[in-house]
PDB file of N, CA, C and O in Angstrom:
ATOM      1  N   UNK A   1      -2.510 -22.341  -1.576  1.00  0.00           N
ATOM      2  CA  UNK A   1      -2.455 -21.086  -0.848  1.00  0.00           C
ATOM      3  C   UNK A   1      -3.826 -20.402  -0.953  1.00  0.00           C
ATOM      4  O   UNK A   1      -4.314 -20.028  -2.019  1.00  0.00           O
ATOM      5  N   UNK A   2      -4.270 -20.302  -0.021  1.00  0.00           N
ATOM      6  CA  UNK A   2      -5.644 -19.226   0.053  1.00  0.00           C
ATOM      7  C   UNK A   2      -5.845 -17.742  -0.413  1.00  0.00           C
ATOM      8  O   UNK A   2      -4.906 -16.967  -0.225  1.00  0.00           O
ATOM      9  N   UNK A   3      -6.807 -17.356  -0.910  1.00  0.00           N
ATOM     10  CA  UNK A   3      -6.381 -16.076  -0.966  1.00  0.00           C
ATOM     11  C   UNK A   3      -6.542 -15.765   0.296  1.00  0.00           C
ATOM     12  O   UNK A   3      -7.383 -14.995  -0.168  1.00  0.00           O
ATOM     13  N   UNK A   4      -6.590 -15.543   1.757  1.00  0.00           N
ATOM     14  CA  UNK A   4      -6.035 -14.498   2.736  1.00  0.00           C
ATOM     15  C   UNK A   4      -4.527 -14.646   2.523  1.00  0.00           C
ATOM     16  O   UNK A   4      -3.789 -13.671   2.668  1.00  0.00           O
ATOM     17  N   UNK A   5      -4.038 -15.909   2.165  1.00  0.00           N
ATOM     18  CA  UNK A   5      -2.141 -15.777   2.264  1.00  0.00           C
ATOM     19  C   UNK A   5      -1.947 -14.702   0.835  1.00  0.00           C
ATOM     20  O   UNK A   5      -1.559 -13.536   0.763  1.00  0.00           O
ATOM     21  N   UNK A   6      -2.389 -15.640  -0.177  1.00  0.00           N
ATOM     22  CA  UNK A   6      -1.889 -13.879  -1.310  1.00  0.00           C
ATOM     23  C   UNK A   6      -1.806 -12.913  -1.115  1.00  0.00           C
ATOM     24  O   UNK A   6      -0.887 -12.138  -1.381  1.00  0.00           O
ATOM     25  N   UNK A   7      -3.420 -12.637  -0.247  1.00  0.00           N
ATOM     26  CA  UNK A   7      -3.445 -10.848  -0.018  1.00  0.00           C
ATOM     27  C   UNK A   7      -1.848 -10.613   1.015  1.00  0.00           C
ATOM     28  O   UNK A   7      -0.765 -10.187   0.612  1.00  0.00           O
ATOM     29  N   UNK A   8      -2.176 -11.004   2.222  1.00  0.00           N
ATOM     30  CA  UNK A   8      -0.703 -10.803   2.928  1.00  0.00           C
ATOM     31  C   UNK A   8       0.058 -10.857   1.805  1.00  0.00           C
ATOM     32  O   UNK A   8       0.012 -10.005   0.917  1.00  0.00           O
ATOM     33  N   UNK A   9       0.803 -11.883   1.800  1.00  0.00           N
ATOM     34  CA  UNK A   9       2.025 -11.628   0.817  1.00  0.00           C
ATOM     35  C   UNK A   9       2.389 -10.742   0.070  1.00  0.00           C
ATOM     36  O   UNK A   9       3.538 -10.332  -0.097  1.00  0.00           O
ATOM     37  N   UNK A  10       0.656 -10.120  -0.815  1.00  0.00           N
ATOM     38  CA  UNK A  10       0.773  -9.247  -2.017  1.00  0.00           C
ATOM     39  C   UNK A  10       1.259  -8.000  -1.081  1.00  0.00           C
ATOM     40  O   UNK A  10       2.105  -7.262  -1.587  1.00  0.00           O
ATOM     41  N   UNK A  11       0.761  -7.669   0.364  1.00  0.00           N
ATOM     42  CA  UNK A  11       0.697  -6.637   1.099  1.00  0.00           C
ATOM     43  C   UNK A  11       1.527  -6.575   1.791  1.00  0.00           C
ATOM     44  O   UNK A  11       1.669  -5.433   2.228  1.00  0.00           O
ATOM     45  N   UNK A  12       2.591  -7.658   2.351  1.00  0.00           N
ATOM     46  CA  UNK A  12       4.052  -7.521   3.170  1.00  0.00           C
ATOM     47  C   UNK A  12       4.797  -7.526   1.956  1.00  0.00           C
ATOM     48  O   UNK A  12       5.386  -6.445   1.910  1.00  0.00           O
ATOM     49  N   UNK A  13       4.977  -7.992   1.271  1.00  0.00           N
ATOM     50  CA  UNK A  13       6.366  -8.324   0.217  1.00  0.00           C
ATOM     51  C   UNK A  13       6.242  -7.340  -0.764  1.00  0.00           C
ATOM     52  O   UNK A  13       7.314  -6.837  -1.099  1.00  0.00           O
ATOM     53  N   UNK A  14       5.046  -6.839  -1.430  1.00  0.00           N
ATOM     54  CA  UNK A  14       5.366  -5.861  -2.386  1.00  0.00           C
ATOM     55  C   UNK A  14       4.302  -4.403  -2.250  1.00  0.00           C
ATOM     56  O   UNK A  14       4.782  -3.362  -2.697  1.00  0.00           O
ATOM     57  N   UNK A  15       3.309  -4.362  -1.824  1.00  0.00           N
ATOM     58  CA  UNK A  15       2.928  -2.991  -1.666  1.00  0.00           C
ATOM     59  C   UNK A  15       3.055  -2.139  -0.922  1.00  0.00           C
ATOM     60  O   UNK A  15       2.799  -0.964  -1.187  1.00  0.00           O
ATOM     61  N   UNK A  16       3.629  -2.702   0.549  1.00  0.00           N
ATOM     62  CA  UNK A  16       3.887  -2.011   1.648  1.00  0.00           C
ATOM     63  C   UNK A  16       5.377  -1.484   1.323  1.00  0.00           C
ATOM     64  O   UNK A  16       5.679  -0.295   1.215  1.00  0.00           O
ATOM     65  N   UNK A  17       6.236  -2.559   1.189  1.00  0.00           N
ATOM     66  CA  UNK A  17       7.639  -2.243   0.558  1.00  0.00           C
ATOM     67  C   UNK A  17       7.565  -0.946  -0.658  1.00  0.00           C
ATOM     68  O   UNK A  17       8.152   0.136  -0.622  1.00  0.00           O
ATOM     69  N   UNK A  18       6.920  -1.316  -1.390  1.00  0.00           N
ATOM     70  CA  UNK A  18       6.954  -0.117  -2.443  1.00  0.00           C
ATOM     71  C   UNK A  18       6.385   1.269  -2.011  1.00  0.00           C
ATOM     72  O   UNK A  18       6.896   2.276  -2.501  1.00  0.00           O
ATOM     73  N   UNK A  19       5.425   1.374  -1.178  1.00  0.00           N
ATOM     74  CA  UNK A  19       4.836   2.422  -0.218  1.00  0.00           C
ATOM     75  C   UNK A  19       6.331   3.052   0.420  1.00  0.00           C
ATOM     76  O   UNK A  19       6.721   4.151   0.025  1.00  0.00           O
ATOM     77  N   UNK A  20       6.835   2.552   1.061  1.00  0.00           N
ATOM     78  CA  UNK A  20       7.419   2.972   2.237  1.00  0.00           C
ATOM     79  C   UNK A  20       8.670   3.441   1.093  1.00  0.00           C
ATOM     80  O   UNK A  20       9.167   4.505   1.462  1.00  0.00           O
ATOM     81  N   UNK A  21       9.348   2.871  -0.302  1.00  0.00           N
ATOM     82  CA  UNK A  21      10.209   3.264  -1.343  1.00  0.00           C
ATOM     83  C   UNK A  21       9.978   4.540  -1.685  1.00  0.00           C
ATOM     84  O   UNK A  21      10.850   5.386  -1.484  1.00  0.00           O
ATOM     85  N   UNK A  22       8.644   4.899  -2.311  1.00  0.00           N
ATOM     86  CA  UNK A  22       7.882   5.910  -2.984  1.00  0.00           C
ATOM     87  C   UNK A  22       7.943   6.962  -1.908  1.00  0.00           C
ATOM     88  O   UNK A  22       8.117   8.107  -2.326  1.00  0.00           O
ATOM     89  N   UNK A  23       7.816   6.777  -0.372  1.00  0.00           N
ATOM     90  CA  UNK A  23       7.573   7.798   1.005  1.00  0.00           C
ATOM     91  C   UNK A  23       9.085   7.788   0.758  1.00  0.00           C
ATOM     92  O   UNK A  23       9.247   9.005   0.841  1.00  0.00           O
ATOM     93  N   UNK A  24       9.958   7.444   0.585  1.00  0.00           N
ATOM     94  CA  UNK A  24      11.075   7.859   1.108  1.00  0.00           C
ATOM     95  C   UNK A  24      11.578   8.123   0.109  1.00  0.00           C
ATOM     96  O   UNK A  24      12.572   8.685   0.568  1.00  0.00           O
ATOM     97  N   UNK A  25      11.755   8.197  -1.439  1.00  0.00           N
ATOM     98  CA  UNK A  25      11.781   8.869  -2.584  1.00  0.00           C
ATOM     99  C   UNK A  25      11.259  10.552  -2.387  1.00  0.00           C
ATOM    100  O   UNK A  25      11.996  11.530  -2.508  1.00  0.00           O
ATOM    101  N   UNK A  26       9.915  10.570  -2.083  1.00  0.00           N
ATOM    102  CA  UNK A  26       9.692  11.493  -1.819  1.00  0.00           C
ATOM    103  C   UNK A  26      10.101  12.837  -0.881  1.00  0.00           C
ATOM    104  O   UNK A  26      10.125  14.064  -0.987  1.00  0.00           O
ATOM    105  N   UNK A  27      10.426  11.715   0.174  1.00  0.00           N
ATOM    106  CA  UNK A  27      11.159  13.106   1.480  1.00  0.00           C
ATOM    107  C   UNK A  27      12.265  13.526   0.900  1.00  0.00           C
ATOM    108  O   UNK A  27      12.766  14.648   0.828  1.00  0.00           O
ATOM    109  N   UNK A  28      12.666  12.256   0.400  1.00  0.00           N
ATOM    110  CA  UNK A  28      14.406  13.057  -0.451  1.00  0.00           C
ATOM    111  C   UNK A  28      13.905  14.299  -1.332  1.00  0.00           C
ATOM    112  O   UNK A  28      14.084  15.509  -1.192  1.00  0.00           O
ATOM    113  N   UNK A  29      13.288  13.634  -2.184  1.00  0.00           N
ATOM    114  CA  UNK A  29      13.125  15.367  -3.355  1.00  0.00           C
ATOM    115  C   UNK A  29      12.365  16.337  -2.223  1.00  0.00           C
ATOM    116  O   UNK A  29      12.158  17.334  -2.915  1.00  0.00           O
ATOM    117  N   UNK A  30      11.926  16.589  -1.146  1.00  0.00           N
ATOM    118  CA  UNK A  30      11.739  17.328  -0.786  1.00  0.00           C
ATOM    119  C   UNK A  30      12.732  18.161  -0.119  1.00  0.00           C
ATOM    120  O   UNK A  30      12.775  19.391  -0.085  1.00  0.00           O
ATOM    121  N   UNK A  31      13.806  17.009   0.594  1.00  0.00           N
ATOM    122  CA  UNK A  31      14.707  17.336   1.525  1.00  0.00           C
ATOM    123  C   UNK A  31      15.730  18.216   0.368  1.00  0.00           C
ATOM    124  O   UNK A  31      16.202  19.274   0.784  1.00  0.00           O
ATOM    125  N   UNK A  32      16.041  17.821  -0.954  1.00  0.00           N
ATOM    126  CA  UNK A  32      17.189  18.437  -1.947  1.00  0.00           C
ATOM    127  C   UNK A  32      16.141  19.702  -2.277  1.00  0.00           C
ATOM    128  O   UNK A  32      16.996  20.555  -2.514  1.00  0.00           O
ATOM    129  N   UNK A  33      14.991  20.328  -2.433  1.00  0.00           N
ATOM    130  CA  UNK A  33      14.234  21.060  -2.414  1.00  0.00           C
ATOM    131  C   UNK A  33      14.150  22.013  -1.602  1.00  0.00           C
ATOM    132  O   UNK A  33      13.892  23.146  -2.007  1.00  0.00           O
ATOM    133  N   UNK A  34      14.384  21.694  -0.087  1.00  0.00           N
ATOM    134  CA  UNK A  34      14.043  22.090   0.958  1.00  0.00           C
ATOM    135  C   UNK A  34      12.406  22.842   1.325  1.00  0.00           C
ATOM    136  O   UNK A  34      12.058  23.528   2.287  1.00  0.00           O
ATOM    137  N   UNK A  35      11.793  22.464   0.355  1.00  0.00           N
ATOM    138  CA  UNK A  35      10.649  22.463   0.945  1.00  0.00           C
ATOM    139  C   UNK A  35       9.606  21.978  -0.228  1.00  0.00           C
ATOM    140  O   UNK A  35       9.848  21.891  -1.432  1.00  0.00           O
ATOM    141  N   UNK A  36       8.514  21.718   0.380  1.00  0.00           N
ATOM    142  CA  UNK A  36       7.309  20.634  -0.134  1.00  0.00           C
ATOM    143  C   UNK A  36       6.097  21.742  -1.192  1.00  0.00           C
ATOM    144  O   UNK A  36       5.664  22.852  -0.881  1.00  0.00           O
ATOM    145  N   UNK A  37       5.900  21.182  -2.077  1.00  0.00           N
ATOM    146  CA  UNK A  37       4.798  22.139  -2.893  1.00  0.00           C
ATOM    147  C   UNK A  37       3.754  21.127  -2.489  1.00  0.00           C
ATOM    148  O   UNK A  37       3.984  19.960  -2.172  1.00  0.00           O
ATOM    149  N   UNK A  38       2.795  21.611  -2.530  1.00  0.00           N
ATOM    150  CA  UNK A  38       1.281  21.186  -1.617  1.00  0.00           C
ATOM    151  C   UNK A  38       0.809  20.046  -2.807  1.00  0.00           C
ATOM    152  O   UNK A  38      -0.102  19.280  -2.493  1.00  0.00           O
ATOM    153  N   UNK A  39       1.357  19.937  -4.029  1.00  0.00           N
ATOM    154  CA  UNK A  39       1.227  18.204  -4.624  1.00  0.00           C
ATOM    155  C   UNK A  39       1.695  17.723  -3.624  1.00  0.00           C
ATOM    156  O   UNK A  39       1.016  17.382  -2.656  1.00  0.00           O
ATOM    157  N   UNK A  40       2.880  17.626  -3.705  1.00  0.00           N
ATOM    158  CA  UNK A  40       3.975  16.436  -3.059  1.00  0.00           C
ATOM    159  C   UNK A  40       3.159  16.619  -1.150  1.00  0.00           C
ATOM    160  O   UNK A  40       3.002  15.487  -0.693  1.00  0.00           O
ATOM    161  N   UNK A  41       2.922  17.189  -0.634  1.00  0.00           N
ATOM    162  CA  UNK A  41       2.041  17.179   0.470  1.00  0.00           C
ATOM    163  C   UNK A  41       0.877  16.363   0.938  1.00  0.00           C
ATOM    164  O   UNK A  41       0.547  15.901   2.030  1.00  0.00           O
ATOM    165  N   UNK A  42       0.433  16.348  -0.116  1.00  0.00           N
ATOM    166  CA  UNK A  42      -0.446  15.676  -1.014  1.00  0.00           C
ATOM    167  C   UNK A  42      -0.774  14.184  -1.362  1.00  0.00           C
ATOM    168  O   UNK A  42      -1.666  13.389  -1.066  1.00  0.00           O
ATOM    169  N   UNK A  43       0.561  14.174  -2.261  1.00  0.00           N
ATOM    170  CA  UNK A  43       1.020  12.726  -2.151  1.00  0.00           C
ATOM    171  C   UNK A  43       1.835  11.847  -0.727  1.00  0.00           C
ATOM    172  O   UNK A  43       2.182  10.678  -0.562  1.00  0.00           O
ATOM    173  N   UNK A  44       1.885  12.747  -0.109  1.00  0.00           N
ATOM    174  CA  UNK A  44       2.805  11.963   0.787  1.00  0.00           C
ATOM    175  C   UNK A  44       1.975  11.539   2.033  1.00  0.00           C
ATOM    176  O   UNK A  44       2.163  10.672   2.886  1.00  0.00           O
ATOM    177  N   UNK A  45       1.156  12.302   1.871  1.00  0.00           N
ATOM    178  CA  UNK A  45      -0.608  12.291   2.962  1.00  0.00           C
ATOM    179  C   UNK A  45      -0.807  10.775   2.056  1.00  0.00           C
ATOM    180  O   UNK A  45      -0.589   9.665   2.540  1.00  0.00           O
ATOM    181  N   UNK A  46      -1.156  10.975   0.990  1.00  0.00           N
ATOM    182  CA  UNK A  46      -2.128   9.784   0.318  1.00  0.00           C
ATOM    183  C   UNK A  46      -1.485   8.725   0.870  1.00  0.00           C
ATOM    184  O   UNK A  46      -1.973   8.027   1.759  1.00  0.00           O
ATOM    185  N   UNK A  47      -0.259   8.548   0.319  1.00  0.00           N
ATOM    186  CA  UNK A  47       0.741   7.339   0.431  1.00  0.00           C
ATOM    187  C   UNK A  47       1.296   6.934   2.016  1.00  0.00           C
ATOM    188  O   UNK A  47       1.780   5.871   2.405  1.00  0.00           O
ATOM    189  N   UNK A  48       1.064   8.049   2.674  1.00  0.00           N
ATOM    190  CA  UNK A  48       0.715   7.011   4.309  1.00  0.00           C
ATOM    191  C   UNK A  48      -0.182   6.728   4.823  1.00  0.00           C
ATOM    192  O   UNK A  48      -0.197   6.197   5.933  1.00  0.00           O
ATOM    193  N   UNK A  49      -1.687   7.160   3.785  1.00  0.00           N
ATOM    194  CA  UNK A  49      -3.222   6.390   4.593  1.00  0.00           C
ATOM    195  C   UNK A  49      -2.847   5.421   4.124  1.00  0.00           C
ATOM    196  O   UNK A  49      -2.870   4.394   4.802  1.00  0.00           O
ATOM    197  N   UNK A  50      -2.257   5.400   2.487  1.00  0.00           N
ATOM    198  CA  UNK A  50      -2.506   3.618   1.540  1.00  0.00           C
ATOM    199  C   UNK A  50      -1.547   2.747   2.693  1.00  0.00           C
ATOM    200  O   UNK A  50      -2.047   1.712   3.133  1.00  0.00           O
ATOM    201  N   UNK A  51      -0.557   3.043   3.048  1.00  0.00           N
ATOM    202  CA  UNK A  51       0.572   2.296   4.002  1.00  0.00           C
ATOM    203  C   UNK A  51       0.020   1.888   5.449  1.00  0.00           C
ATOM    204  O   UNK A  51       0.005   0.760   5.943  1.00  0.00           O
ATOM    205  N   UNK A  52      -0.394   2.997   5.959  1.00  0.00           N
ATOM    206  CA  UNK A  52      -1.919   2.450   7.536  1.00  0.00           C
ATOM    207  C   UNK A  52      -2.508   1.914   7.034  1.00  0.00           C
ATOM    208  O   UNK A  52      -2.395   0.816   7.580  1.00  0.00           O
ATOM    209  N   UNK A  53      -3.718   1.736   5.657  1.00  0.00           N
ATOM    210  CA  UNK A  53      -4.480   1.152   5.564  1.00  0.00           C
ATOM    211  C   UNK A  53      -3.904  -0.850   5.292  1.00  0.00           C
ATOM    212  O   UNK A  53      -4.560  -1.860   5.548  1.00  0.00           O
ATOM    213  N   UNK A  54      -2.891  -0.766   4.873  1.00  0.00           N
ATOM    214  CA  UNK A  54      -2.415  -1.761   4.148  1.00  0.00           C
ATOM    215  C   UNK A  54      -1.751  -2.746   5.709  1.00  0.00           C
ATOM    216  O   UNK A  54      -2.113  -3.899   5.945  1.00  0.00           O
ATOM    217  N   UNK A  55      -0.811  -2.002   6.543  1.00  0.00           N
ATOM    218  CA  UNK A  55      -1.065  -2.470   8.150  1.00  0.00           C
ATOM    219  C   UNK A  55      -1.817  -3.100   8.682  1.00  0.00           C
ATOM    220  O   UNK A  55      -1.614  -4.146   9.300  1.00  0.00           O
ATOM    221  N   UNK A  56      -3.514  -2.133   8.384  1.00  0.00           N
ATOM    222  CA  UNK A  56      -4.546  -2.405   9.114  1.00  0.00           C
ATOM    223  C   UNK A  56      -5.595  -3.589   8.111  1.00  0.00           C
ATOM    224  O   UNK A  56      -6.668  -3.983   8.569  1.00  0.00           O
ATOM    225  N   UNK A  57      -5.301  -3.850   7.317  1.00  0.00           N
ATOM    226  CA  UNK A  57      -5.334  -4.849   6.602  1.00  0.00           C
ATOM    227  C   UNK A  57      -4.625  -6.586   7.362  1.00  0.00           C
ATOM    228  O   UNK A  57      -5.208  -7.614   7.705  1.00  0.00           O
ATOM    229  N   UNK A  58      -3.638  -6.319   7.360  1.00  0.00           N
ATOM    230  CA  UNK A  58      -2.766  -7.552   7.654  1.00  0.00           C
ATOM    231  C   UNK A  58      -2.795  -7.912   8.707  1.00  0.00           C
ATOM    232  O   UNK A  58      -2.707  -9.097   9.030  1.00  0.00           O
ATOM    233  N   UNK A  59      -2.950  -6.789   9.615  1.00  0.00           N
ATOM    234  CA  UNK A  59      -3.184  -7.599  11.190  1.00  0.00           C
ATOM    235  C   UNK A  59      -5.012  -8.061  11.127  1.00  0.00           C
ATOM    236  O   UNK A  59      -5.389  -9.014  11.809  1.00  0.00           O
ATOM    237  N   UNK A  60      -6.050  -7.251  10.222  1.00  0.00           N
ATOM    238  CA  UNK A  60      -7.586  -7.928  10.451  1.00  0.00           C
ATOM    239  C   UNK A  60      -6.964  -9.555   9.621  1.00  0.00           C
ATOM    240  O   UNK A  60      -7.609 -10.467  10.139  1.00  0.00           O
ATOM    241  N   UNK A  61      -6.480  -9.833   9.104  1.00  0.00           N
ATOM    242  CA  UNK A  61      -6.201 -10.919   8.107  1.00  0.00           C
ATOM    243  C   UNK A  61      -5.446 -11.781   9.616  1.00  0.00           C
ATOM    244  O   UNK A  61      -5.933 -12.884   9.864  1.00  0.00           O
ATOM    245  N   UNK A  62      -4.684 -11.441  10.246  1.00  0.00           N
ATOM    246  CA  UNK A  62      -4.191 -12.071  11.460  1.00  0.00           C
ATOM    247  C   UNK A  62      -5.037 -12.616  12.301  1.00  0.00           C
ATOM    248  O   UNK A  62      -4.963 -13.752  12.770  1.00  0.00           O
ATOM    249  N   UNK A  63      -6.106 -11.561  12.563  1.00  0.00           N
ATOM    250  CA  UNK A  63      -7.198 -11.937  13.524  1.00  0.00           C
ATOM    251  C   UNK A  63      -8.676 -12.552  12.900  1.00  0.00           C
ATOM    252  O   UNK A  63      -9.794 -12.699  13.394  1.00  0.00           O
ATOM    253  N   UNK A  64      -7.935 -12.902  11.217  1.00  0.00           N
ATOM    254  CA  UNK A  64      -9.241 -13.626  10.672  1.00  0.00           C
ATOM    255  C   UNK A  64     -10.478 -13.087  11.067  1.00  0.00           C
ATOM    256  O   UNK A  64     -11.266 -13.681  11.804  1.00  0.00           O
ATOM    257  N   UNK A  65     -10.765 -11.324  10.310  1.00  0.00           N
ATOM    258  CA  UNK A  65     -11.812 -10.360  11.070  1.00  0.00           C
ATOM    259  C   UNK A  65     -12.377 -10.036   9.629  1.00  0.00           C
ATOM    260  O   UNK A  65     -13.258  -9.191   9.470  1.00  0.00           O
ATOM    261  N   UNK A  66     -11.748 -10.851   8.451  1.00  0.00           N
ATOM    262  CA  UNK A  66     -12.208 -10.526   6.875  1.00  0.00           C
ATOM    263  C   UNK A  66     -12.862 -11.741   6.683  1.00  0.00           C
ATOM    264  O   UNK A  66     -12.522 -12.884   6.987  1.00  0.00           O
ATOM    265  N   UNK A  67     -14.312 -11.110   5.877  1.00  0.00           N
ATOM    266  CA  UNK A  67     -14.579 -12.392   5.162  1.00  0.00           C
ATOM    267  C   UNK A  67     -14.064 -12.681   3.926  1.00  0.00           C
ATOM    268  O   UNK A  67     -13.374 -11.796   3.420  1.00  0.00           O
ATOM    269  N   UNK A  68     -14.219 -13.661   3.335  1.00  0.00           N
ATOM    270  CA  UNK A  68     -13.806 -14.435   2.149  1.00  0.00           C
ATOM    271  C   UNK A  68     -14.342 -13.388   0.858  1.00  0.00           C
ATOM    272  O   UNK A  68     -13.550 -13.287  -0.079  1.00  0.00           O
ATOM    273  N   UNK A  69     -15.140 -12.911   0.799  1.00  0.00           N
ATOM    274  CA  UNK A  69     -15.546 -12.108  -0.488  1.00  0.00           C
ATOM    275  C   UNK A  69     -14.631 -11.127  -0.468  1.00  0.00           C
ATOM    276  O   UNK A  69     -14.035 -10.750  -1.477  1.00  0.00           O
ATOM    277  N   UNK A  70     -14.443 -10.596   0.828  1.00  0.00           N
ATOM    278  CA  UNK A  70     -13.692  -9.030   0.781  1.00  0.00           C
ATOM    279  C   UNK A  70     -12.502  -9.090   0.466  1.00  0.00           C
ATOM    280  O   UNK A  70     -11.953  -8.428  -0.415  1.00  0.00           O
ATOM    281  N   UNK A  71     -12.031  -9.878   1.156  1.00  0.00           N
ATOM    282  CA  UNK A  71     -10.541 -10.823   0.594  1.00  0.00           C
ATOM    283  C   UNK A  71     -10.473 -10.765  -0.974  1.00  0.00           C
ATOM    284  O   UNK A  71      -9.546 -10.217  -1.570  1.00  0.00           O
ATOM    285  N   UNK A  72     -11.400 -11.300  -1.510  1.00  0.00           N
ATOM    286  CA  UNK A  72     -11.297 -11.312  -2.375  1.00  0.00           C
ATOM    287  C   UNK A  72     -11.322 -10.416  -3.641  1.00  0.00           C
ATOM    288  O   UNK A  72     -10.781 -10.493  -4.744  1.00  0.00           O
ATOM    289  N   UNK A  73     -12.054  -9.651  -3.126  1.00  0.00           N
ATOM    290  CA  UNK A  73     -12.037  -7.991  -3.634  1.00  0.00           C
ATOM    291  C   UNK A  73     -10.985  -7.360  -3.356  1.00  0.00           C
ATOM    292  O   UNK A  73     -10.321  -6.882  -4.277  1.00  0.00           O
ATOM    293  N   UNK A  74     -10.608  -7.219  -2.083  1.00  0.00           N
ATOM    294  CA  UNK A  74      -9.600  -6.570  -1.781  1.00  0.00           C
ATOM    295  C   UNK A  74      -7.983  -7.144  -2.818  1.00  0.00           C
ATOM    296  O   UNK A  74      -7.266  -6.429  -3.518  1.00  0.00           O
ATOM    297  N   UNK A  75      -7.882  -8.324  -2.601  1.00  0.00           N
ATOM    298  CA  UNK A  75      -6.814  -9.479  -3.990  1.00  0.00           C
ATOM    299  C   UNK A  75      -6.851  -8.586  -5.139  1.00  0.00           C
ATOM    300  O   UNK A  75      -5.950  -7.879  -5.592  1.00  0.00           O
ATOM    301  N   UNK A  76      -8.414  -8.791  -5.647  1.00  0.00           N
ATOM    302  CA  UNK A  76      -8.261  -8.368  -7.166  1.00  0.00           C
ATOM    303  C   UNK A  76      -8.091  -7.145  -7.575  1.00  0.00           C
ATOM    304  O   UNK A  76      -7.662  -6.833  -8.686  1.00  0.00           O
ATOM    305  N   UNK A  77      -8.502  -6.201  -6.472  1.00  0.00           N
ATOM    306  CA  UNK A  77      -8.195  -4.510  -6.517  1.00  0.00           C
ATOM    307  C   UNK A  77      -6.571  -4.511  -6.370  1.00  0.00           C
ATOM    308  O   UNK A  77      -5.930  -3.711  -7.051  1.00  0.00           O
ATOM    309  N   UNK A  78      -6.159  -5.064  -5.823  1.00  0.00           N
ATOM    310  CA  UNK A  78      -4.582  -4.784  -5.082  1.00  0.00           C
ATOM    311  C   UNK A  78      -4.055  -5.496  -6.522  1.00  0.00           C
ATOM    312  O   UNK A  78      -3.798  -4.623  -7.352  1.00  0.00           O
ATOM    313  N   UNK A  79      -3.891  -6.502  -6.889  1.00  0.00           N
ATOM    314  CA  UNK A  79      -3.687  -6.512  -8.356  1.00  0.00           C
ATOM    315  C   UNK A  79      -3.807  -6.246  -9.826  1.00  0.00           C
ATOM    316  O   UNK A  79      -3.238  -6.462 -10.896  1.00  0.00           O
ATOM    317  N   UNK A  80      -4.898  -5.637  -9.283  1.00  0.00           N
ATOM    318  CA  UNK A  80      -5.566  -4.986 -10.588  1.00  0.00           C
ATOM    319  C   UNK A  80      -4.481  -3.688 -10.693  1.00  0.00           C
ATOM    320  O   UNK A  80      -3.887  -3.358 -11.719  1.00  0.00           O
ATOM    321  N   UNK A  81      -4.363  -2.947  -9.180  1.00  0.00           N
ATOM    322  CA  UNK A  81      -3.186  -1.614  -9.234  1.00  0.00           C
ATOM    323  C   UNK A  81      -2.035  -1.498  -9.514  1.00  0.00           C
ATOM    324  O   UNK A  81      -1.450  -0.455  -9.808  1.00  0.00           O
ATOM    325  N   UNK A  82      -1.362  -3.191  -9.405  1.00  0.00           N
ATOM    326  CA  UNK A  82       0.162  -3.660  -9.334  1.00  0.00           C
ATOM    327  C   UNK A  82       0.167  -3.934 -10.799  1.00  0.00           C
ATOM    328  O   UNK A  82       1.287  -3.685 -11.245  1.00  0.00           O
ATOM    329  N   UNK A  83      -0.428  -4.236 -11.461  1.00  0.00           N
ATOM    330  CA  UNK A  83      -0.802  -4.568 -13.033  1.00  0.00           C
ATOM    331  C   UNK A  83      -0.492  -3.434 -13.651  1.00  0.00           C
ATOM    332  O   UNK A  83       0.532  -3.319 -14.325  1.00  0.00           O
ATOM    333  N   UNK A  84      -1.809  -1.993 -13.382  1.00  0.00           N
ATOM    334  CA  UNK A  84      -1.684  -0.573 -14.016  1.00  0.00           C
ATOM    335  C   UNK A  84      -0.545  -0.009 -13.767  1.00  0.00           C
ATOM    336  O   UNK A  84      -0.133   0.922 -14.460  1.00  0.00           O
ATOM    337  N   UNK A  85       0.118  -0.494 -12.745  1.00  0.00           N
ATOM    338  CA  UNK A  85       1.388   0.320 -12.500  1.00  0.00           C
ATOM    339  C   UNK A  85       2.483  -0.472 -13.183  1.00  0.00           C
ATOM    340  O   UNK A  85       3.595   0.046 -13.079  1.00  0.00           O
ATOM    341  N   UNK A  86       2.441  -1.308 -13.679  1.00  0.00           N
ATOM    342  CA  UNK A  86       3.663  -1.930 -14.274  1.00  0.00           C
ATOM    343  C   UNK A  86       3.700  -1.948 -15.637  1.00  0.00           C
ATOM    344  O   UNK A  86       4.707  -2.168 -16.310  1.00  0.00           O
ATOM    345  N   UNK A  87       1.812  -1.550 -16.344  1.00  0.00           N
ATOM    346  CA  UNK A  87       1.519  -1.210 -17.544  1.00  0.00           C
ATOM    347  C   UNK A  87       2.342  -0.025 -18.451  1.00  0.00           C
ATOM    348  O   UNK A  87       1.985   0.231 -19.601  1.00  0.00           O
TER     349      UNK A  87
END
């Protein structure tokens, strides 16, 4: 498996999924709240650039528009985060 298939994989199967968990975790405590304190505003901004960006990732990986280094950076950052977060 190459790393362009890891990165996908790492980016359909578990970061996008967990993005879109965490966004919708969130609207709930806002929705039982009924309204948003400018953290959670905040976070919910952050966590749908990381979710576009992570999109716009997978389709350049479709159209083979990444080179091989970035890929590869991009791999070890995206695991390096899935690591700290499970730390």
């Amino acid at each position: 498996m190459t790393n362009a298939e890891k990165l996908k994989n790492l980016l359909e199967l578990e970061i996008i999924p967990d993005l879109e968990v965490a966004i919708d975790e969130l609207f709930s405590a806002i929705d039982k709240a009924k309204t948003a304190s400018k953290e959670q505003k905040e976070d919910l901004e952050e966590m749908r650039e990381m979710r576009t960006e992570c999109f716009s990732i997978v389709e350049e990986l479709g159209r083979d528009e990444l080179e091989e280094e970035e890929i590869d950076e991009l791999l070890a950052e995206l695991i390096d985060m899935k690591t700290d977060e499970n730390a």
